[in-house]
MOPAC internal coordinates of N, CA, C and O (Angstrom, degrees):
PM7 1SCF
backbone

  N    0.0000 0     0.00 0     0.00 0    0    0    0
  C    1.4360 1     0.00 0     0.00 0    1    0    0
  C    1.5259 1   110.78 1     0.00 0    2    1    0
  O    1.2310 1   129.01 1   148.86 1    3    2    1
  N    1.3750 1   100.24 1   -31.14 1    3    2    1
  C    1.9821 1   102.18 1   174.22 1    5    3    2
  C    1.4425 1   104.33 1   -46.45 1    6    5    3
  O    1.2310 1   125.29 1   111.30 1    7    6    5
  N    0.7771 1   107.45 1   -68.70 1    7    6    5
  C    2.0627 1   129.71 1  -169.53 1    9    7    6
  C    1.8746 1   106.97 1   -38.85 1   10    9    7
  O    1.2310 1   127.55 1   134.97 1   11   10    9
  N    1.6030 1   103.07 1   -45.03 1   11   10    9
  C    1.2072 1   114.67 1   174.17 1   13   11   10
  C    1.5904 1   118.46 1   -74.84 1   14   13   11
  O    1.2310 1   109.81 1   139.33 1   15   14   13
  N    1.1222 1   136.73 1   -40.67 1   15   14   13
  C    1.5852 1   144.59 1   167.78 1   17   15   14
  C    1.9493 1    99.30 1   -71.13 1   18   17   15
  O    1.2310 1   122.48 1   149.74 1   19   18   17
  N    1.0366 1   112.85 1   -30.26 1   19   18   17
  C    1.5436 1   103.49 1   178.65 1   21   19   18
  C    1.4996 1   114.79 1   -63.26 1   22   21   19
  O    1.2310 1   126.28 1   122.85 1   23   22   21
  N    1.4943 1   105.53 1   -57.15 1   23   22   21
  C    1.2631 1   117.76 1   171.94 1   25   23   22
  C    1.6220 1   116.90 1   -47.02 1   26   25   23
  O    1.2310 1   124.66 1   136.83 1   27   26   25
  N    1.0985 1   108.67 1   -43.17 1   27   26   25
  C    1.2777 1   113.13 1  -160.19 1   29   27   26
  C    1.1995 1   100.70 1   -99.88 1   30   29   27
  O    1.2310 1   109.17 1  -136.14 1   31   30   29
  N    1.4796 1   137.89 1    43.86 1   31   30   29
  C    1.8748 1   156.27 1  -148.67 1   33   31   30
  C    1.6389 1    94.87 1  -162.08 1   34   33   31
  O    1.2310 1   129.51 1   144.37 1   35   34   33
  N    1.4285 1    99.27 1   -35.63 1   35   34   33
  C    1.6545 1    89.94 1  -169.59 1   37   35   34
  C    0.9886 1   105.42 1   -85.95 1   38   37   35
  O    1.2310 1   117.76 1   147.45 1   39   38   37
  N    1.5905 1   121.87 1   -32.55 1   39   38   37
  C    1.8365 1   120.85 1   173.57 1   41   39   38
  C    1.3401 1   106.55 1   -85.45 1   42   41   39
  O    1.2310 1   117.91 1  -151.27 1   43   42   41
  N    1.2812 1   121.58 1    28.73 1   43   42   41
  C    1.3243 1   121.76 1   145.18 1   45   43   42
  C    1.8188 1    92.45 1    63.71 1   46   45   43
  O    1.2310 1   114.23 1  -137.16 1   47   46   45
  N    1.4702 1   128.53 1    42.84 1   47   46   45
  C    1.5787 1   125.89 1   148.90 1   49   47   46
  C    1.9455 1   100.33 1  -108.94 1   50   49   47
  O    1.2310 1   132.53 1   -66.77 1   51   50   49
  N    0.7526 1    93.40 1   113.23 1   51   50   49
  C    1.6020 1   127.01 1   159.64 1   53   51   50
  C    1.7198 1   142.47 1   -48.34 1   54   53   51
  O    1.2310 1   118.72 1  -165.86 1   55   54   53
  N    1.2797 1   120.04 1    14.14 1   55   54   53
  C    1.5452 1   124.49 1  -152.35 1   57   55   54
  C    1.3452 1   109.58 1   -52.62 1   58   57   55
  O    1.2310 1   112.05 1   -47.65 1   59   58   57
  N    1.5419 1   132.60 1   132.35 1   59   58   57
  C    1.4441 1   119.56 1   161.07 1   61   59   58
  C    1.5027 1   112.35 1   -69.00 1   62   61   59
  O    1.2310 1   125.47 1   133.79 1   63   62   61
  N    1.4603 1   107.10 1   -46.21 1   63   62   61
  C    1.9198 1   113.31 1   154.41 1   65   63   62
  C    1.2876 1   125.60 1   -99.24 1   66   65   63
  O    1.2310 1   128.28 1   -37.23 1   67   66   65
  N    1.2416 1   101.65 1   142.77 1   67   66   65
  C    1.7777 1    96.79 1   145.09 1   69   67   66
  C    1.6113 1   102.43 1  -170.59 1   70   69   67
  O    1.2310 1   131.39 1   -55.76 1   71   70   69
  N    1.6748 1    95.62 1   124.24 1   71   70   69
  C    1.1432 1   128.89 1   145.90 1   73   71   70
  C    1.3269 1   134.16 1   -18.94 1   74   73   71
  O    1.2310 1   109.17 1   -43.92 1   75   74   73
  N    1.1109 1   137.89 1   136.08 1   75   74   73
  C    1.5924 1   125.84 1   139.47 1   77   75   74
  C    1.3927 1   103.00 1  -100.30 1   78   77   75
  O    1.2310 1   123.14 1   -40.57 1   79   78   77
  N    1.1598 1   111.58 1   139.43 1   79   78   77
  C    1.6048 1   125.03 1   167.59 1   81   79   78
  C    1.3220 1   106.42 1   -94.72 1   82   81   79
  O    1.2310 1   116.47 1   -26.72 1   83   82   81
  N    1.7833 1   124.31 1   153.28 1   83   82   81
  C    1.3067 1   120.85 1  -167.67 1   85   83   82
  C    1.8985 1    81.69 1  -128.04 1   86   85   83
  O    1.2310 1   126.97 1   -55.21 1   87   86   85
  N    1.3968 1   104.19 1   124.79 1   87   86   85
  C    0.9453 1   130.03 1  -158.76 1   89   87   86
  C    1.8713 1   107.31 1  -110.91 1   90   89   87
  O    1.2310 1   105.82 1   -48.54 1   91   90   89
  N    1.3525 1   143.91 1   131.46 1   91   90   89
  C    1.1678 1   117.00 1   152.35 1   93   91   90
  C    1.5117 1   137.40 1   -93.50 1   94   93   91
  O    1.2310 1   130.30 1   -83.00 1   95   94   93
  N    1.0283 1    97.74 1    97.00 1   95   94   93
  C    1.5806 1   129.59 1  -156.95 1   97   95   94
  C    1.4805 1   118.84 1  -104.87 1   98   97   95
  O    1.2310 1   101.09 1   -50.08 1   99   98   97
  N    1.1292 1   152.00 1   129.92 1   99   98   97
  C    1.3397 1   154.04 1   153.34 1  101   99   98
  C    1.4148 1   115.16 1   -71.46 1  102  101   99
  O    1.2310 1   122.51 1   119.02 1  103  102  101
  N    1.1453 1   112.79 1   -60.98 1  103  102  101
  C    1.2995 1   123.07 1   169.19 1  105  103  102
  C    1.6934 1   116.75 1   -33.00 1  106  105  103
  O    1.2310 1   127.86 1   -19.92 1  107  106  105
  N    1.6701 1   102.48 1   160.08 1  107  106  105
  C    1.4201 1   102.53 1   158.62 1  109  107  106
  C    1.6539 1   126.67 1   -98.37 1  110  109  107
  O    1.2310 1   131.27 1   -90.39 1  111  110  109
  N    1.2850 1    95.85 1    89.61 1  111  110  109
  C    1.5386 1   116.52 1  -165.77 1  113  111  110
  C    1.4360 1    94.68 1  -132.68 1  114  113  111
  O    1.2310 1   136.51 1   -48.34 1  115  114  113
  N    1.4193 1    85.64 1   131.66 1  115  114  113
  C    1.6076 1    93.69 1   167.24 1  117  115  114
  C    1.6116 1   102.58 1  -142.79 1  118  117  115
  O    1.2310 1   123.72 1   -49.24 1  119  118  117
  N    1.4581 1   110.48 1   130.76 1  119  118  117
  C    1.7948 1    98.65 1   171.72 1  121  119  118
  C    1.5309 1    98.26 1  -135.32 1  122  121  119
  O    1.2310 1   125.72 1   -13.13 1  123  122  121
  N    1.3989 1   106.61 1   166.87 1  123  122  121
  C    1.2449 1   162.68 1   154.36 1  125  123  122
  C    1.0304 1   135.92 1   -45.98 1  126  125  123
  O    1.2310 1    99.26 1   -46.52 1  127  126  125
  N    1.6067 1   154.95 1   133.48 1  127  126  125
  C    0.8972 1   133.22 1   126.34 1  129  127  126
  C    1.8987 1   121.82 1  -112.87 1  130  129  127
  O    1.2310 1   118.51 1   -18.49 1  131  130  129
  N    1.2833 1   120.45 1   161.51 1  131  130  129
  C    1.7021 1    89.89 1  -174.57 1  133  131  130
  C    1.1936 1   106.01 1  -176.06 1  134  133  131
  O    1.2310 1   113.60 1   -33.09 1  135  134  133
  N    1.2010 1   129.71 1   146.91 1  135  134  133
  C    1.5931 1   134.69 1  -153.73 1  137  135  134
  C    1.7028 1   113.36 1   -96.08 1  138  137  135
  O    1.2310 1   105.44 1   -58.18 1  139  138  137
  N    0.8954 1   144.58 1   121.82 1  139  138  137
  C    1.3158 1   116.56 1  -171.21 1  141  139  138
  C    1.9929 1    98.46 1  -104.93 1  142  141  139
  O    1.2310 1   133.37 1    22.15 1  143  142  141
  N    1.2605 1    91.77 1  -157.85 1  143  142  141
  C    1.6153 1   101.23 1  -167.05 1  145  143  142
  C    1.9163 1   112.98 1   -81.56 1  146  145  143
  O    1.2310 1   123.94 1   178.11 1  147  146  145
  N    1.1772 1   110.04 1    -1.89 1  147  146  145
  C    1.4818 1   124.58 1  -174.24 1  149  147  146
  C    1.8606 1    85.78 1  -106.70 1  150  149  147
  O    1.2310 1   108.85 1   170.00 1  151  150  149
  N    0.9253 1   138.47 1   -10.00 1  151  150  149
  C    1.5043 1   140.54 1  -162.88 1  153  151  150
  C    1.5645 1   120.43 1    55.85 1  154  153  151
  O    1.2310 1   130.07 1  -166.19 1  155  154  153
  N    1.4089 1    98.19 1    13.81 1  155  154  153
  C    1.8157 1    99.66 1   161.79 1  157  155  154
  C    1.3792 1   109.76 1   -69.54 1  158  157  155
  O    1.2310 1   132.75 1   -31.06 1  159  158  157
  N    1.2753 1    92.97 1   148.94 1  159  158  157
  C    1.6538 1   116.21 1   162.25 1  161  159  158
  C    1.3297 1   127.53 1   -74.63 1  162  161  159
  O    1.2310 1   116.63 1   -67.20 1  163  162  161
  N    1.7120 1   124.01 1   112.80 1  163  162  161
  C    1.6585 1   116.67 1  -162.43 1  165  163  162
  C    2.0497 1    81.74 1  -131.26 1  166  165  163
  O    1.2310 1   141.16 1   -34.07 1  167  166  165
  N    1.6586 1    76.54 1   145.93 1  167  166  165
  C    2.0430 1    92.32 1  -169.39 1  169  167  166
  C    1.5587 1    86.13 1  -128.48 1  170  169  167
  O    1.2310 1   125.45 1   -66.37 1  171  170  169
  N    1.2237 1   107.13 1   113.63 1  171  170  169
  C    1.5718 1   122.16 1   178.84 1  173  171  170
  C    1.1461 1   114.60 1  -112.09 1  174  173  171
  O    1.2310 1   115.60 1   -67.51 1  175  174  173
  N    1.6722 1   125.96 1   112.49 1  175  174  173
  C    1.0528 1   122.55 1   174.11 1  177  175  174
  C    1.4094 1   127.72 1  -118.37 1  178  177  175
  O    1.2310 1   120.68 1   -58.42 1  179  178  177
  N    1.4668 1   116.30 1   121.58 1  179  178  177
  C    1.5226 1   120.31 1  -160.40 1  181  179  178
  C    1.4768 1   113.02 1   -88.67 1  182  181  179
  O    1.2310 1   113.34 1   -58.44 1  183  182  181
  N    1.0149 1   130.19 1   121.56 1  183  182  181
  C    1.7503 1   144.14 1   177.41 1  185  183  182
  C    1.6899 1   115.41 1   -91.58 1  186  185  183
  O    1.2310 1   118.64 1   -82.73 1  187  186  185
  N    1.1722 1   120.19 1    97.27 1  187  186  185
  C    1.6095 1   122.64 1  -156.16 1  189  187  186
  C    1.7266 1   103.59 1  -116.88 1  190  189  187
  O    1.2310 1   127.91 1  -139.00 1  191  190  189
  N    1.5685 1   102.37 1    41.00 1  191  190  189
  C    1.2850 1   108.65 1   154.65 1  193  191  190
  C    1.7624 1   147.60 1   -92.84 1  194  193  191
  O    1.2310 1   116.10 1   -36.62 1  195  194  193
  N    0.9592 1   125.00 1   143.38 1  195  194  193
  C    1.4070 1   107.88 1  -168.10 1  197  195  194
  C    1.5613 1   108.14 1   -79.19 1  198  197  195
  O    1.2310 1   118.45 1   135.94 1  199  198  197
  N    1.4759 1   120.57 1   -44.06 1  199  198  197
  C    1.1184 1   111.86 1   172.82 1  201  199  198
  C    1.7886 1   135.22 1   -68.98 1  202  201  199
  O    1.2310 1   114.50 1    -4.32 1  203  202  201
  N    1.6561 1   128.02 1   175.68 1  203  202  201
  C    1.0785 1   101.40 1  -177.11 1  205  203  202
  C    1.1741 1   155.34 1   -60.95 1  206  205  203
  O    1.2310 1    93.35 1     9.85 1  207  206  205
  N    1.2563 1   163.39 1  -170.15 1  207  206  205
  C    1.4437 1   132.63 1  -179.03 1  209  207  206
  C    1.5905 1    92.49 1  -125.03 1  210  209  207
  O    1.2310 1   115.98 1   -64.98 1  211  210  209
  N    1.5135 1   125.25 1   115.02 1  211  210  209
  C    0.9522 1   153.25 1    95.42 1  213  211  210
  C    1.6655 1   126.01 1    64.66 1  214  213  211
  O    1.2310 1   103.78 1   -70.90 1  215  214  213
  N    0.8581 1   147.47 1   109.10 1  215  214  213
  C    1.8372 1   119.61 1   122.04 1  217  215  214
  C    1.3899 1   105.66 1   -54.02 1  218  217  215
  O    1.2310 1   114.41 1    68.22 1  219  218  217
  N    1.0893 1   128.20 1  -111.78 1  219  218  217
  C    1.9022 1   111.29 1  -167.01 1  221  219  218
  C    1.1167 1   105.61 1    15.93 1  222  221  219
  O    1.2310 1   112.56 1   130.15 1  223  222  221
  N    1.6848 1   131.64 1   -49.85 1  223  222  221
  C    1.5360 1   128.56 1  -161.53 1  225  223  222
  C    1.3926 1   121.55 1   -78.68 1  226  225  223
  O    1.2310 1   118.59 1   176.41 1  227  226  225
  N    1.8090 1   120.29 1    -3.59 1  227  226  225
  C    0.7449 1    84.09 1  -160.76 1  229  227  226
  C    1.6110 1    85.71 1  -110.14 1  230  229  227
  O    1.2310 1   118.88 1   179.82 1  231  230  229
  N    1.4775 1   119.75 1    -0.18 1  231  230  229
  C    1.6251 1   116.27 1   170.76 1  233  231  230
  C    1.4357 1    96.93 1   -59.91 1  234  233  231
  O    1.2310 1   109.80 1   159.19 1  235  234  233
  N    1.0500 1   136.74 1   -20.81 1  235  234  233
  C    1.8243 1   125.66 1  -178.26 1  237  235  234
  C    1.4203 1   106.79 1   -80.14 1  238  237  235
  O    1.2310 1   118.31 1   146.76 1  239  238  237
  N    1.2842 1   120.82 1   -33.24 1  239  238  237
  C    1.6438 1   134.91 1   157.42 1  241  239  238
  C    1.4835 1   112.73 1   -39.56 1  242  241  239
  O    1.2310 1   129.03 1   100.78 1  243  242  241
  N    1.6802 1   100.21 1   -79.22 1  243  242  241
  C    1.4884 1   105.18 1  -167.58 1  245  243  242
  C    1.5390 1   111.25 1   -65.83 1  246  245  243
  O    1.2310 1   126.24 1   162.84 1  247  246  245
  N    1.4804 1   105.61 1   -17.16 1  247  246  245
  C    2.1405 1   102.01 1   170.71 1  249  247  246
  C    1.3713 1   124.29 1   -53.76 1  250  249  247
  O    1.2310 1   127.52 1   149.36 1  251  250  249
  N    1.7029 1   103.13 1   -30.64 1  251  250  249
  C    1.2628 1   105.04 1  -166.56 1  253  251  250
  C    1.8532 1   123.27 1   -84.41 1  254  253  251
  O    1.2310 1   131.66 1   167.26 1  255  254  253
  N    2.0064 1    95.10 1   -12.74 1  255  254  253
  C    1.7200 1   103.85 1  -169.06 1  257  255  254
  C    1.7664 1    89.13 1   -68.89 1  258  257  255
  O    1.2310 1   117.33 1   122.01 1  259  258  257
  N    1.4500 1   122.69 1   -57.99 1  259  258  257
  C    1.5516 1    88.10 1  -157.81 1  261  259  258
  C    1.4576 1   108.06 1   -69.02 1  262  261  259
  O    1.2310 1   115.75 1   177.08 1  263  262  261
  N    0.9410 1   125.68 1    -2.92 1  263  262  261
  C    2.0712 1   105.91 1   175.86 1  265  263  262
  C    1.5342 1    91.36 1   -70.28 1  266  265  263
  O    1.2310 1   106.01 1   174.79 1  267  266  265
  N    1.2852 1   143.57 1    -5.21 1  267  266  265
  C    1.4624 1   137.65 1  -159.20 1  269  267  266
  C    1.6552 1    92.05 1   -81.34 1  270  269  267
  O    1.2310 1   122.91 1    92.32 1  271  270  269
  N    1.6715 1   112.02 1   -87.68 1  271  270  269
  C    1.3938 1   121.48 1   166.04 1  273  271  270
  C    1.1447 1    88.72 1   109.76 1  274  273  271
  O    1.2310 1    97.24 1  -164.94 1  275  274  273
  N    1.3118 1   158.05 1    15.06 1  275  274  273
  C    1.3565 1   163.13 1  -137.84 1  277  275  274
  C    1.5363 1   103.20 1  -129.44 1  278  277  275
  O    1.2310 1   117.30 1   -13.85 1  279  278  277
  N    1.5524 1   122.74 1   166.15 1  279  278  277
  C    1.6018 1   123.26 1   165.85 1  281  279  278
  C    1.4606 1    90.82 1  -118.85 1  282  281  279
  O    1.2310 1   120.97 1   -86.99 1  283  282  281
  N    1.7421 1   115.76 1    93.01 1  283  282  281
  C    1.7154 1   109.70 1   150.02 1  285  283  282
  C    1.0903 1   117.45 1   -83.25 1  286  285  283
  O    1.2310 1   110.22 1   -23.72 1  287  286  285
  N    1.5099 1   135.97 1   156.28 1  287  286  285
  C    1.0042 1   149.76 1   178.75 1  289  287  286
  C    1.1616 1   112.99 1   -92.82 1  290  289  287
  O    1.2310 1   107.44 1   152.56 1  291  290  289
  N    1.2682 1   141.03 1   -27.44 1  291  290  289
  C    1.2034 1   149.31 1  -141.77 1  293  291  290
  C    1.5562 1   101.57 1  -162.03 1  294  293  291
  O    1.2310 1   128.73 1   -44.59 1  295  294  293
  N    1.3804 1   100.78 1   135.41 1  295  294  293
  C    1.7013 1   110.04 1  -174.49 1  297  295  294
  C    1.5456 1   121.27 1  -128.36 1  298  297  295
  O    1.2310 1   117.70 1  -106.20 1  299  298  297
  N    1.3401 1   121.98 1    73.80 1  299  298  297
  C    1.4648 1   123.68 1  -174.76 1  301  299  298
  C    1.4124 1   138.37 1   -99.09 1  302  301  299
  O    1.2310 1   118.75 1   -50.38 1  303  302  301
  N    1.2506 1   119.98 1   129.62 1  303  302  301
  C    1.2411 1   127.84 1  -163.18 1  305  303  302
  C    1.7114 1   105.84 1  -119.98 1  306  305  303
  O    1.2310 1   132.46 1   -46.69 1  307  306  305
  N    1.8188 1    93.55 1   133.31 1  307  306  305
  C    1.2782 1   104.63 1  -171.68 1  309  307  306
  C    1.6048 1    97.58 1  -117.18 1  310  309  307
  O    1.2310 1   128.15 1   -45.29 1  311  310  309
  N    1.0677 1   101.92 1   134.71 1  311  310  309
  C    1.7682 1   100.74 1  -175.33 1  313  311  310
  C    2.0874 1   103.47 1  -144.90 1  314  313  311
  O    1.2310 1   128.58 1   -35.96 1  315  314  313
  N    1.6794 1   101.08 1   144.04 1  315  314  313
  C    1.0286 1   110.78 1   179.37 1  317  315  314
  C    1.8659 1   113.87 1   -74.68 1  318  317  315
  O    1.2310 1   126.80 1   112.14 1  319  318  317
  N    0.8740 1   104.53 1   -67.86 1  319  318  317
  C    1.4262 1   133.91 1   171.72 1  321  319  318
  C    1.6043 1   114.58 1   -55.83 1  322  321  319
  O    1.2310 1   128.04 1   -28.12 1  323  322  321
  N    1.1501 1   102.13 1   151.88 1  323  322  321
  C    1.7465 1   111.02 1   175.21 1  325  323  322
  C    1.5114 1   113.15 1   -65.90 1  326  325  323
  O    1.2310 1   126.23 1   -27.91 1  327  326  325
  N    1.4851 1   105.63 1   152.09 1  327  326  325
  C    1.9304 1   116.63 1   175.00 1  329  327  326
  C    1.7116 1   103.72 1   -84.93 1  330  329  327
  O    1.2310 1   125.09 1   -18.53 1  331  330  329
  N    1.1172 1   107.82 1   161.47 1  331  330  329
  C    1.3923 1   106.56 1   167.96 1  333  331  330
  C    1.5761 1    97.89 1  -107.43 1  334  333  331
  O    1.2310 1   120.52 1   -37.84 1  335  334  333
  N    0.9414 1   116.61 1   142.16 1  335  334  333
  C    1.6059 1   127.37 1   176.86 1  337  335  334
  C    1.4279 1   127.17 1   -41.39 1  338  337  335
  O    1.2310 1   121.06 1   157.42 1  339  338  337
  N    1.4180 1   115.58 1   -22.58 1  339  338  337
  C    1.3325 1   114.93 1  -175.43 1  341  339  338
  C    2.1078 1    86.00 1  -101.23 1  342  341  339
  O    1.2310 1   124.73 1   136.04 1  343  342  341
  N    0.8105 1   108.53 1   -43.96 1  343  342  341
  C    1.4971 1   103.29 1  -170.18 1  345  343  342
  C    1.7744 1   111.14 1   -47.85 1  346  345  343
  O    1.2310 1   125.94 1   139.57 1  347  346  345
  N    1.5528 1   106.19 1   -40.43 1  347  346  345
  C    1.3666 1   120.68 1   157.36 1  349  347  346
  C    1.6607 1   142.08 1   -24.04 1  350  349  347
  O    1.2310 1   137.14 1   125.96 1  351  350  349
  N    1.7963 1    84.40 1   -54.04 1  351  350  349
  C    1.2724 1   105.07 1  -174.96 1  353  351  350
  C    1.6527 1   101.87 1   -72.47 1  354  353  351
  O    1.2310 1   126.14 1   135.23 1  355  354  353
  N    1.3131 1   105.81 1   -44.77 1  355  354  353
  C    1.7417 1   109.66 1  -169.12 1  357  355  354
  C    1.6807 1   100.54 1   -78.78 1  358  357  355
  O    1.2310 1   126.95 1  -169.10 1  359  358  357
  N    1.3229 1   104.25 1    10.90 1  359  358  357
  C    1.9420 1    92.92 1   166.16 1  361  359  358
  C    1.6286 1   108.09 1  -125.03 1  362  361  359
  O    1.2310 1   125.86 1  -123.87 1  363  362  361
  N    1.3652 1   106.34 1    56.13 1  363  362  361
  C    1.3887 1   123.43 1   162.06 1  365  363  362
  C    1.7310 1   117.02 1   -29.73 1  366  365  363
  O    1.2310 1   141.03 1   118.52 1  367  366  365
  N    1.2399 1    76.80 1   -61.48 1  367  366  365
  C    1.3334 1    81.98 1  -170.20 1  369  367  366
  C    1.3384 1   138.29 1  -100.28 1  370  369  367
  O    1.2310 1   133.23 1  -166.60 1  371  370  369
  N    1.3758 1    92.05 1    13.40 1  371  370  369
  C    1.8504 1   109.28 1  -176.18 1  373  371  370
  C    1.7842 1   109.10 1   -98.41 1  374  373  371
  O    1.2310 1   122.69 1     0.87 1  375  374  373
  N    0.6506 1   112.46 1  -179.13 1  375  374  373
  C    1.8315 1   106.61 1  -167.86 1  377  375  374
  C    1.5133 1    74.82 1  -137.61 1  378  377  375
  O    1.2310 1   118.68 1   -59.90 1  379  378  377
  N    1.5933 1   120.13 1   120.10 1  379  378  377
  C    1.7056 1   139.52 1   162.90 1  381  379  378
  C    1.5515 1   111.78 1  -100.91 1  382  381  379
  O    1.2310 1   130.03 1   -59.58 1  383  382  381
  N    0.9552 1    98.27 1   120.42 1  383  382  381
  C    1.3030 1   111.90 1  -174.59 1  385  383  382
  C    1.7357 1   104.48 1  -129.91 1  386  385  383
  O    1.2310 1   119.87 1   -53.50 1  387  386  385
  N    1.6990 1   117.86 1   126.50 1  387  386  385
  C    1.0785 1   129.91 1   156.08 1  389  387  386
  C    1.6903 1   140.28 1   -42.34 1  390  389  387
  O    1.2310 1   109.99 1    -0.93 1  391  390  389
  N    1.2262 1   136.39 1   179.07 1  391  390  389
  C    1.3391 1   121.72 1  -178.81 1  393  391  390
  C    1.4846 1   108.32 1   156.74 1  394  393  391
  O    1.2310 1   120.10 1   180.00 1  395  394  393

């Protein structure tokens, strides 16, 4: 969780919390949930693969928001590995951030 709040210190997001949620997952996914300093809700989910990340990847993404049930405001994705360009486009709205 250090590694994850570090990263997310250098792009200057701020959480007073954040959670790990325990997810049942196979994958290497780990998310988040976490309050930042405006008191929005930000759901961060970290992808700790070496290879590229996917479309396929991101239906394993979007499976996991409704088990959430939550109102985040903010949707961030931390990934090891490179995006493929079309997977990109369909994460409009997520803020990707390296690490």
């Amino acid at each position: 969780m250090k590694d994850v709040v570090e990263v997310l210190r250098k792009n200057s997001i701020i959480c007073k919390k954040l959670n790990e949620l325990k997810l049942n997952t196979r994958k290497k996914v780990r998310t988040f949930l976490g309050v930042n300093l405006k008191d929005e809700y930000c759901f961060v989910v970290v992808v700790e693969k070496s290879s590229r990340f996917l479309q396929k990847d991101i239906a394993t993404i979007e499976g996991l928001l409704p088990e959430i049930n939550f109102r985040y405001k903010k949707k961030i994705l931390l990934l090891k590995a490179p995006i493929c360009s079309k997977a990109k486009e369909k994460l409009k709205d997520w803020r990707i951030l390296w690490f």
